[in-house]
C-alpha angles and dihedrals in degrees: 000000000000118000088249086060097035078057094047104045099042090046081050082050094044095047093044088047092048090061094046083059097249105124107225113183109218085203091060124105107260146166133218122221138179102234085177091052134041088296118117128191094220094070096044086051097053092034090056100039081050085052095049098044090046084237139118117257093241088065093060119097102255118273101235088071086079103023138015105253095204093047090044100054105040082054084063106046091051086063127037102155093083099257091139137059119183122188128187142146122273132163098343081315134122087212109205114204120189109186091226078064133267131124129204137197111212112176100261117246126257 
């Protein structure tokens, strides 16, 4: 996906979103991901926090310690037309799923 598409298709998510009362921020680090396809939202999850922290993954606390990865994913793949959209803390994140497949940090709330 070129950056012109990876634009378009997370500002169509955010405003969607927006009206489904989930508050997406286009200006927001975020990943794209194929939950149709062999894409997972877990590892754009852990492959974005470990971008926005300048670290490897594997220096990340696991993930399962906040969600469940299995679970996660499988949500994602059953629909992939966007009809979810999942939040929880990870990693001093707000982490924003939308089941079409973005992903989105938020600094988590104190």
């Amino acid at each position: 996906m070129d950056e012109e598409q990876f634009h378009r298709h997370s500002v169509d998510h955010a405003d969607r979103a927006d009206r489904d009362g989930v508050k997406l921020d286009t200006d927001a680090p975020k990943a794209i991901f194929e939950p149709t396809a062999d894409g997972s939202a877990t590892e754009a999850i852990v492959s974005l926090v470990a971008q926005e922290r300048d670290c490897d993954p594997l220096e990340l606390d696991p993930l399962y310690g906040a969600i469940d990865p299995e679970a996660l994913d499988s949500i994602c793949r059953a629909t992939p037309e966007g009809s979810v959209r999942i939040s929880f803390e990870y990693a001093g994140f707000t982490v924003l799923i939308d089941g079409g497949g973005v992903v989105q940090l938020l600094p988590a709330e104190k």
